[in-house]
Kinemage of the C-alpha trace (Angstrom):
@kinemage 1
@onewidth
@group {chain A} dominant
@subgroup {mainchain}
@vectorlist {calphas} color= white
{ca unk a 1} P -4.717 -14.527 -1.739
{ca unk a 2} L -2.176 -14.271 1.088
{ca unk a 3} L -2.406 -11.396 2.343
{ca unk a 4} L -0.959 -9.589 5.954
{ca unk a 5} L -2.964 -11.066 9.257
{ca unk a 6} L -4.701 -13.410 6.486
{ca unk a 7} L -5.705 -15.302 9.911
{ca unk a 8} L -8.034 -13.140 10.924
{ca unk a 9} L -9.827 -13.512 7.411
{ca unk a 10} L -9.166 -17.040 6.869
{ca unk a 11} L -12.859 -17.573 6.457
{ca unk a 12} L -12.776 -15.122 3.312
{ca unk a 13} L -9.954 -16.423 2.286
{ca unk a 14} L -11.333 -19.919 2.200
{ca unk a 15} L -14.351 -19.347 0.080
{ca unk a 16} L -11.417 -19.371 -3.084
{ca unk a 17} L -11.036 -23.651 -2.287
{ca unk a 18} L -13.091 -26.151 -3.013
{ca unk a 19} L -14.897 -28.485 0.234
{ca unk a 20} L -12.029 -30.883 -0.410
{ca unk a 21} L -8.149 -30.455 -1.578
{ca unk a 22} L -5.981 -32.504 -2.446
{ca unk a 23} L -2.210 -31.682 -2.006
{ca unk a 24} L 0.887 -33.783 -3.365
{ca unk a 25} L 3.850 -33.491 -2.028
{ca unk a 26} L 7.039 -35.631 -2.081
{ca unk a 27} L 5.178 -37.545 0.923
{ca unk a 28} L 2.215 -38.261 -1.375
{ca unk a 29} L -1.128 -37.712 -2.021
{ca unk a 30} L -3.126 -36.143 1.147
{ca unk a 31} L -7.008 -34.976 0.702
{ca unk a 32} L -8.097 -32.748 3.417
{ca unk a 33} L -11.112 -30.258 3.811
{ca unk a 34} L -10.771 -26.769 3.230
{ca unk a 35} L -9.953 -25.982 7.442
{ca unk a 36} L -7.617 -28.923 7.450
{ca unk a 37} L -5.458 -27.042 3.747
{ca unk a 38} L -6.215 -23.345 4.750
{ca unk a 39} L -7.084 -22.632 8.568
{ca unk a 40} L -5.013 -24.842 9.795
{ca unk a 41} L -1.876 -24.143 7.137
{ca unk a 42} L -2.217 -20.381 8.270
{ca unk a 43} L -2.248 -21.120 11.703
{ca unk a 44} L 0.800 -23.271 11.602
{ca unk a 45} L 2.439 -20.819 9.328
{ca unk a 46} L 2.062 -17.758 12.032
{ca unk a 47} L 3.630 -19.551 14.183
{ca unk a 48} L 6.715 -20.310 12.342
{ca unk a 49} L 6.712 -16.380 12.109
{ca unk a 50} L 5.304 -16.026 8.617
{ca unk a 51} L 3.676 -12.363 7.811
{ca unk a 52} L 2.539 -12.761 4.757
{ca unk a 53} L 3.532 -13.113 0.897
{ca unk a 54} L 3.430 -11.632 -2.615
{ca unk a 55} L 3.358 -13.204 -6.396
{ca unk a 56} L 6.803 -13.513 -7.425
{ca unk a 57} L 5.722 -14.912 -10.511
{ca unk a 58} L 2.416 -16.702 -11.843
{ca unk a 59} L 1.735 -18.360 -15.168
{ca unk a 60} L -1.462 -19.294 -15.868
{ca unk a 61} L -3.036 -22.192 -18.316
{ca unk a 62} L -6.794 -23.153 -18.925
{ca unk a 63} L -6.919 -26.687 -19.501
{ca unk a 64} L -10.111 -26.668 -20.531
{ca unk a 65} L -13.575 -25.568 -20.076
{ca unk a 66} L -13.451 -26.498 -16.313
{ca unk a 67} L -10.266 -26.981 -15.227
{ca unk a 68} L -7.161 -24.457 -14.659
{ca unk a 69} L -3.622 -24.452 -13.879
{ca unk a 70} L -2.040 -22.055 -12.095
{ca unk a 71} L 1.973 -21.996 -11.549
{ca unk a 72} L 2.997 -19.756 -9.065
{ca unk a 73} L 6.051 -18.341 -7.149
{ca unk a 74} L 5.511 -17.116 -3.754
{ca unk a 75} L 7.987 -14.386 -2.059
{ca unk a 76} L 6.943 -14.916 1.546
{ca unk a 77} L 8.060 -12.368 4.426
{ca unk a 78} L 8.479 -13.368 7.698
{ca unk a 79} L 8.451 -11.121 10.958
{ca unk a 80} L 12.090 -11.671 11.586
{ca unk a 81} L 12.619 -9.755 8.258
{ca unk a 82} L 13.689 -12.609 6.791
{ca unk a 83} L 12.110 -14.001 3.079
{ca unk a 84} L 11.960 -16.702 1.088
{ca unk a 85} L 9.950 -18.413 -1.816
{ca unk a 86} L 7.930 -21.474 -2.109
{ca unk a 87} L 6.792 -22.783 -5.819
{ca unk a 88} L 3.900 -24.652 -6.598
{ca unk a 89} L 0.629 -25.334 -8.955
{ca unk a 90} L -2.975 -25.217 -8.166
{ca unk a 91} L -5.808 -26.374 -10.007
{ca unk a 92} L -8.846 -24.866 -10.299
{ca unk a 93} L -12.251 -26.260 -10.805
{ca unk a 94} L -15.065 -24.532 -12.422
{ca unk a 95} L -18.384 -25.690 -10.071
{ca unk a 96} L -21.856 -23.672 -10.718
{ca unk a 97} L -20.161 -21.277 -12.102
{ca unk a 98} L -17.584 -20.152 -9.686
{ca unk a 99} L -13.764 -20.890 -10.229
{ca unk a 100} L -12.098 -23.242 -6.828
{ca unk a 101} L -9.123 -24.253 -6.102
{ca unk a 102} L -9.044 -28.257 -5.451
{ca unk a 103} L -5.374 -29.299 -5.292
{ca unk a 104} L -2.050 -27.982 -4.673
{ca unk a 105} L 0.902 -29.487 -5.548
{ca unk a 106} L 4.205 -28.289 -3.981
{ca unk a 107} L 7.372 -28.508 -5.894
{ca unk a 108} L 11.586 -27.146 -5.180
{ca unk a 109} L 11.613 -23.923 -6.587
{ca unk a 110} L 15.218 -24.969 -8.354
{ca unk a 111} L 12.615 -27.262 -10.541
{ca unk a 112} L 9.907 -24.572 -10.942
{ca unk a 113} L 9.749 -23.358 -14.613
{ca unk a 114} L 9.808 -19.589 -13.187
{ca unk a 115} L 12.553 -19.993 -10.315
{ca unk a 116} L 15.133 -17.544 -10.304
């Protein structure tokens, strides 16, 4: 899903997320609206000089008819040249059909069951 300049097709991009996400973190529980998770994330992440990322790893799980897990490990590249990876799950949401993504939760990659 993140792919290079994946700013200038944020609006393709967010059509994969549900109206609404809701992302844990250590900090909590915050609900935002799809610009507030993925415009806005993107924006803030070009700044900080990110170029992009690949799947490091992803496990997948169907919960059940509706509802699916997915636990992934990102490799993200940054225009310096530097990288590093970020862990986390998403659900997804099965609504009229079409599979969204409605919360994120962000976890240490030292905890993630596919860390290195």
């Amino acid at each position: 899903l993140y792919f290079e300049n994946a700013w200038d097709r944020a609006d393709e991009f967010a059509q994969y997320f549900g109206d609404e996400i809701a992302y844990r973190s250590d900090d909590g529980l915050t609900t935002t609206d799809v610009n507030g998770f993925v415009l806005d994330s993107l924006d803030v992440w070009r700044d900080e000089g990110w170029q992009g990322t690949d799947v490091a790893s992803l496990d997948t799980k169907l919960l059940n008819a509706t509802t699916a897990l997915f636990d992934i490990k990102w490799h993200d590249r940054n225009t310096d040249g530097s990288t590093s990876f970020e862990c986390g799950w998403y659900i997804a949401d099965k609504v009229d059909g079409q599979w969204l993504l409605s919360q994120y939760i962000a976890m240490e990659c030292a905890e993630h069951s596919n860390a290195e």
